[in-house]
C-alpha positions, 0 to 999 in steps of 0.5 A: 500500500504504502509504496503504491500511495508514494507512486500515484500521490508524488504527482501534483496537478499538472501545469499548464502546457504553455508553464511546464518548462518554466515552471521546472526551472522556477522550482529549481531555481527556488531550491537553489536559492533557499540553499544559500543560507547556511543556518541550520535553523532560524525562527520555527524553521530549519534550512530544508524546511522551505523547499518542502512547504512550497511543493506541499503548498502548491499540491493543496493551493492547485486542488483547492483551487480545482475545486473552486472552480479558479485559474490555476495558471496563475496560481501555479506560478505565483505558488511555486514563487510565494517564499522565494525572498523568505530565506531573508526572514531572520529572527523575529524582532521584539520590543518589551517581550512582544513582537513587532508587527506591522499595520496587517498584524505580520511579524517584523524580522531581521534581514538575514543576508544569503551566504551565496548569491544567484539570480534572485539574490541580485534582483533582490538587491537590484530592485532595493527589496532589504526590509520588505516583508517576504510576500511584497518583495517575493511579488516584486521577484516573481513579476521580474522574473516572469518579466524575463520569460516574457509573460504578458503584464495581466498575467505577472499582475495576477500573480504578484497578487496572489503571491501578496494576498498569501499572507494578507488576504482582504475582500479584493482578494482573487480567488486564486490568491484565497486559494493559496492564503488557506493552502499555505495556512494550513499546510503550516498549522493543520494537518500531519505536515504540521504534527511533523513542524511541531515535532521538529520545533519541539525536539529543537527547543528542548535540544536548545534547552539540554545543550544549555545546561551541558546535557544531550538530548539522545541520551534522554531520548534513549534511556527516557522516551515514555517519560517524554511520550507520555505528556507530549502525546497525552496533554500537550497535543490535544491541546495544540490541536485544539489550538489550531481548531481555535484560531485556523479555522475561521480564518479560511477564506474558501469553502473547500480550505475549511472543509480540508481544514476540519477534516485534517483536524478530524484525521489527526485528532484519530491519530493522536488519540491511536499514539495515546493507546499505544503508549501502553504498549510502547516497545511493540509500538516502535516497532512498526506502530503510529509512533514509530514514525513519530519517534524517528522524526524525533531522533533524526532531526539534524536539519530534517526533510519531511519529503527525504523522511517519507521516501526512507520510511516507506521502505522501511514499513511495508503494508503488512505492518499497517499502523505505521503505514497508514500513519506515513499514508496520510502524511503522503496524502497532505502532501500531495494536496489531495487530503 
């Protein structure tokens, strides 16, 4: 089951024909960007982390918006380009404790300079983008490089729309760009992809934690996993789910991100309820149960990829040992965009 899912879900929703090539190479063009920088980890992200949440984004975007009945030409593009200037996001800026954020509510962060440069990094500099919040000047950089494949200026406005509106959606806002709002807040909040974010910033700031006072986190996780299960899986994932219900929801902007959004909720809630009730039984669980995922992500966290992980462990648990396939199927399924 589970290596079949990796073979029919790895495809998204095709682009279309006239994008395809550009397309290739806007994604690798945007892996290689994202690579300049050499920080393990800056915020609640790690290096690899971009790379993967746009791929996903743009699976969930493209369906959302088929469903919606929008344009998915523009979409496609302006997917593929939302987080090209993020990589410039440094930490976040605070003033008495809290953050600084601007007239929209977003967080205001240091400018991060790229170890490297390239392409973007030029036009970055060239079009005087330092300080720009990561959607405005990610919308300049698309437009300019949509600019030199030649596309026409409705097309390039529509994108720098979409790619503005996915972090400050109004009433104006295309449906096109609602469709990436809800499908990049999601994909950051809800769902497995998130369970798996929430993890790797968990086990980084307990890292951050044991490192401070000379100790190690492997060993604790070695001689002390069920007195760290117990209360992750018991108490404090219900109620970071909760949490995500509470705040996440309302903000989606179409029908089908809410229902895509309760029904993730819904799905992982099952989930986490299944990992409590294996914690009973924790040595069989490892083995190939909902936790043997979970707890390999924990371990191997040195600068992760959720896409890297699901092509290793797919291997590792096969359909016969159904609870750790089913977990790592409905993980594959988010990421796809067709859950």
């Amino acid at each position: 089951m589970a290596q079949t899912l990796t073979r029919e879900l790895a495809t998204p929703v095709a682009p279309h024909p006239d994008d395809a090539a550009v397309l290739e190479e806007l994604v690798q063009l945007a892996r290689e960007t994202y690579l300049l920088w050499d920080e393990d980890w800056v915020g609640f992200s790690w290096r690899n982390y971009t790379h993967d949440h746009v791929r996903r984004v743009r699976n969930l975007a493209m369906h959302l918006c088929l469903e919606e009945g929008g344009n998915t030409r523009p979409l496609d593009l302006g997917a593929t380009l939302h987080d090209i200037t993020k990589s410039y996001d440094g930490e976040i800026i605070m003033k008495d404790g809290k953050r600084v954020i601007d007239e929209n509510g977003l967080w205001h962060n240091e400018y991060l300079p790229p170890a490297r440069r390239n392409h973007v990094t030029d036009l970055y500099d060239q079009l005087g983008l330092r300080g720009q919040i990561h959607n405005i000047s990610g919308a300049r950089i698309a437009d300019a490089l949509l600019t030199e494949y030649g596309y026409p200026q409705a097309l390039r406005d529509h994108v720098q729309e979409i790619i503005i509106t996915h972090l400050t959606v109004s009433a104006a806002s295309s449906l096109e760009g609602r469709c990436l709002y809800d499908a990049d807040t999601i994909d950051a909040n809800i769902g497995y992809p998130a369970f798996y974010r929430n993890i790797q910033i968990s086990m980084h700031n307990l890292e951050r934690q044991y490192a401070a006072r000379g100790a190690s986190l492997d060993e604790f996780l070695a001689t002390s996993l069920h007195e760290y299960l117990e209360p992750y899986v018991r108490e404090k994932l219900p109620a970071w789910l909760e949490g995500k219900r509470r705040d996440f929801v309302s903000k989606m902007t179409t029908a089908s991100g809410k229902r895509r959004a309760e029904a993730r909720l819904d799905r992982l809630g099952a989930e986490m309820a299944s990992m409590g009730q294996e914690l009973d039984t924790l040595e069989a669980a490892l083995d190939a149960g909902r936790l043997a995922p979970a707890v390999y992500f924990m371990r191997n966290r040195r600068n992760p990829s959720v896409s890297a992980d699901l092509a290793a462990l797919m291997e590792r648990w096969p359909e016969e040992q159904a609870a750790a396939a089913q977990f790592l199927a409905s993980l594959q399924r988010e990421s796809a965009g067709v859950w």
